[in-house]
Each structure stands twice: as structure tokens, then as C-alpha cells.
N, C-alpha and C positions, 0 to 999 in steps of 0.2 A: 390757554390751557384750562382744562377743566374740571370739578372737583368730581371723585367717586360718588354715581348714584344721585343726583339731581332728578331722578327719576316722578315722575307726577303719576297721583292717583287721582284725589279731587280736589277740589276746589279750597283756595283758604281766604279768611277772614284781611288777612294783613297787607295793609298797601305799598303797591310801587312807587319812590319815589326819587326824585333826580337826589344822588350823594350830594354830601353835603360836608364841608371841613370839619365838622366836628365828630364826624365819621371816622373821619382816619385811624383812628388808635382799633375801632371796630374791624375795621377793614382788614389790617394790619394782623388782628390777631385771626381773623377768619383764614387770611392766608396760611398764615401758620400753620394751623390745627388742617387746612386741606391741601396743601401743597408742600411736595419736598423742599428744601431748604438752599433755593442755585443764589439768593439774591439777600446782603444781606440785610437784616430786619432794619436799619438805618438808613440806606438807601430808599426801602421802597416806604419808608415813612415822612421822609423830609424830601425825598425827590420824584418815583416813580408815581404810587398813587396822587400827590397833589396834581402832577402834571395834569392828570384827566380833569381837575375841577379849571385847567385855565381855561378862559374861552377863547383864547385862540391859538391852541397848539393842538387844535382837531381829534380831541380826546371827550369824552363823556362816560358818565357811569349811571347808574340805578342802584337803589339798594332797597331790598325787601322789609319791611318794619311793620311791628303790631306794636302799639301803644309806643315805647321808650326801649322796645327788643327790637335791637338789629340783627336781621335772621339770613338774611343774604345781599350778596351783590353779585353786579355785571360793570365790568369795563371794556368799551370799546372805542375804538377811533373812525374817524370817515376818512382819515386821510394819514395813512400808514407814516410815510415817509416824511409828512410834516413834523408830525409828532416825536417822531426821533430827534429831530435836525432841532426840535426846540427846545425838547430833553437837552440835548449835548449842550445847545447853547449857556441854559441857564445852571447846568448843575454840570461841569465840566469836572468838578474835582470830585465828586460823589462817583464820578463815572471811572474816573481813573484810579478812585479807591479799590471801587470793584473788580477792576479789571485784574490790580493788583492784587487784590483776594484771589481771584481765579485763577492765574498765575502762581499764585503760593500753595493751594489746595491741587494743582496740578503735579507742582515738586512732590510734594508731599506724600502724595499718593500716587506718583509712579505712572500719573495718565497726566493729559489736559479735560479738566471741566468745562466743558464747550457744546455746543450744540452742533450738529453738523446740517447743515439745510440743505439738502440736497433740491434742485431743479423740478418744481412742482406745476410747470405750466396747465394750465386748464385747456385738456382735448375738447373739441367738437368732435362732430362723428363725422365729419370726412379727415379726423386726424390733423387738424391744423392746427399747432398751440395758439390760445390764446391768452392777451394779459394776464395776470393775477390781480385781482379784485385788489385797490387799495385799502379800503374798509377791513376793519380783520376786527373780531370779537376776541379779547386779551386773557380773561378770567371772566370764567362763572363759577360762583359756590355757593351753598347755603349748609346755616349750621347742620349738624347730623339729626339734631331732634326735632327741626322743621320739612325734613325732609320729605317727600309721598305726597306733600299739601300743593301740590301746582305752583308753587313757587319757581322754580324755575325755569319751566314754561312760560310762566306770567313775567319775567323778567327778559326772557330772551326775544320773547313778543312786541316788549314795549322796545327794546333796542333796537330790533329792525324797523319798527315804526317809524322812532327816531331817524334811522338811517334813513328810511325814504323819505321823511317829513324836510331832511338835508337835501334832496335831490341822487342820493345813493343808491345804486340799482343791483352791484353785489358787495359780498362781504365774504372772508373766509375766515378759518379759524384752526385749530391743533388740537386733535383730540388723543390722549393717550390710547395706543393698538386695543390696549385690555379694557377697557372702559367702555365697559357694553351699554351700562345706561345712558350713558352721554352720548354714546353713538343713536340711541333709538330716538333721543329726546330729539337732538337736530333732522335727524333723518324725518320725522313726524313732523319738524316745522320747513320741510323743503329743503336741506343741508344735500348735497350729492359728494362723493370720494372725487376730488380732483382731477384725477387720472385714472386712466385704466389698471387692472389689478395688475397686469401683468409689467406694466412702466412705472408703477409707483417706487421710491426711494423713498419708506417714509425718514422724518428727519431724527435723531437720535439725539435725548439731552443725557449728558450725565451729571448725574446727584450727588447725594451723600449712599443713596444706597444703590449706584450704581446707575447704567445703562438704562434709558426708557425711551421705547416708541413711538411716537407721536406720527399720526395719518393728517393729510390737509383734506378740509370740506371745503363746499363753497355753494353760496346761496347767491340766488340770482331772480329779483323780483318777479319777472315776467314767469320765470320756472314754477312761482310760488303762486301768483295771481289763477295760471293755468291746473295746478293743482287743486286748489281750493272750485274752481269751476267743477273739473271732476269729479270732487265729492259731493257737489251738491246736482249735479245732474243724476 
């Protein structure tokens, strides 16, 4: 998912670099301030975000910093399905906390708080579904006042690098329906809609304030290599 307006103008001073444990409390409150509230703040502090620093539960992040100002991050995985199976493994009761959370907020409010994921196969154009990329890009944000400075372009850049530097050839990701910046930002790094407009389901999270749309992208190296040819021919 990913935060309102990461949109890039120019260039900025401040370096990418791989997160770091003492990150976490930063991380943590970035979420906050850019994302609604589905997970909670004790979870993705002692369970969710550490997972991406283990090296081998196929999780990695980036976070944007000037001097001792942590101004954004990126978390993603190379390998979707790992990374869950080793969540589950090592934080089993953080999991089942939550679940119970969601099951209570569910009562409570008369709905279940769930995502629904509906079937997003990647078309080719003669119509054949193909895989879903395991790689998937989890969160991108950056604070509101470093926002316009290329930061998150410079962040989503070095993540696909990463991914290809792994051997990773696509990656997908969730962007909210209304999120126009975010949609230009990926679309400008090679990002395409999944599906056709007319087959798509996108998936639906609800929050605290309700009902939200999420569309799946997906980037695909050789899509991206060819792109970059174009521009410069």
C-alpha cells in the first residue's frame, strides 16, 4: 500500500539507505501518520516491520534519510509467500492477537474488517492468465514535508534494483483507486494495471473509516528495460 502524493518534482539531497533496527519506532510512526489504522501499532512493531530486516524471510526495506531525519521508507519482499510462512512461523501469537482484533472490530461494527482479494491474474494479450509476480512492494511513504523532493522515486528505484540485483524479474503492488499520485509515480517507473479494465475486481480493505479500493500493478523487468530503450531512441 501506498501513502497519498509521493509524487516527485526534483531532485533531493538525502540518501537511500537499507533500514535499519533502530528505525523501527520511525517506521512505525510514519505508518501512522500515512496509513489507516487495519494493523495494530504492536504488531507491526515487534512483528511485522522487523520481519523485513531478517535475512532470510525474503523481506527488505529502504529508508530515506538527511543527516539523523528519517524522511521515508519502502518495504518489499522477493518472495511473497516466504515471507508470510516465516511471519506465521516466528510471531504465531502476535498473529492470532490480531486476528482476534479483527474479529472484535468486526462484531462491533456490524461488518468484518477484512480485505477481500479478489482473482488478479496478469493477462497477456492473447488473454492467457499468467502467474502473479511473487515479489510485491508492501509500503511506500514519505513524511508530508519531504514530499515533491524525488524521494520516492529514488526509493522505489533502488527497490527494483534490489530486486533485480536478487535475480527478480517482476514485482507487483496495491495501490489505492483514488491515489493518483501514486498511480503516476509507478506508471512513470514501468508499473502496468494487471488486468484489463474491464476484468478487474479491484480488492477492497476496510478500515476504521470504512471501505477502500485498492487496483494491483505490476512491473516486469524486460517491460521496463524496453521502455527506457524508447526514451532514449
Amino acid at each position: 500500500m501506498l501513502a497519498d502524493s509521493p509524487q516527485d518534482e526534483a531532485g533531493s539531497p538525502a540518501r537511500i539507505r537499507p533500514l535499519e533496527p533502530r528505525d523501527l519506532p520511525e517506521v512505525v510512526r510514519l505508518h501512522r501518520a500515512a496509513f489507516r489504522p487495519r494493523s495494530s501499532y504492536r504488531f507491526l512493531e515487534r512483528a511485522y516491520y522487523p520481519a523485513f530486516l531478517d535475512p532470510g524471510s525474503g523481506g527488505f526495506g529502504f529508508a530515506a534519510a538527511e543527516a539523523e531525519r528519517f524522511l521515508g521508507m519502502i518495504v518489499a519482499t522477493t518472495d511473497d509467500r516466504l515471507f508470510h510462512r516465516r511471519l506465521a512461523l516466528r510471531h504465531p501469537f502476535e498473529l492470532a492477537l490480531r486476528a482476534a482484533g479483527r474479529a472484535a472490530r468486526g462484531l462491533v461494527g456490524g461488518r468484518r474488517d477484512r480485505v477481500v482479494r479478489a482473482p488478479v491474474a496478469d493477462l497477456r494479450e492473447d488473454g492467457v492468465p499468467r502467474p502473479a509476480p511473487r515479489a510485491r512492494i508492501h509500503y511506500l511513504a514519505v513524511h508530508r514535508e519531504a514530499r515533491r523532493q524525488g524521494l520516492g522515486r529514488s526509493l522505489v528505484e533502488t527497490a527494483l534494483a534490489a530486486l533485480g540485483d536478487s535475480g527478480v524479474q517482476a514485482c507487483g503492488t496495491r495501490i489505492a483507486a483514488g491515489n493518483l499520485a501514486s498511480r503516476a509515480l509507478f506508471e512513470s517507473l514501468g508499473f502496468e494495471r494487471a488486468v484489463r479494465p474491464d476484468a478487474a475486481r479491484a480488492a477492497i480493505a476496510h478500515g476504521g473509516g470504512g471501505p477502500e479500493r485498492f487496483e494491483e500493478y505490476r512491473w516486469r523487468a524486460q517491460a521496463q528495460r524496453a521502455g527506457v530503450r524508447a526514451a532514449d531512441a
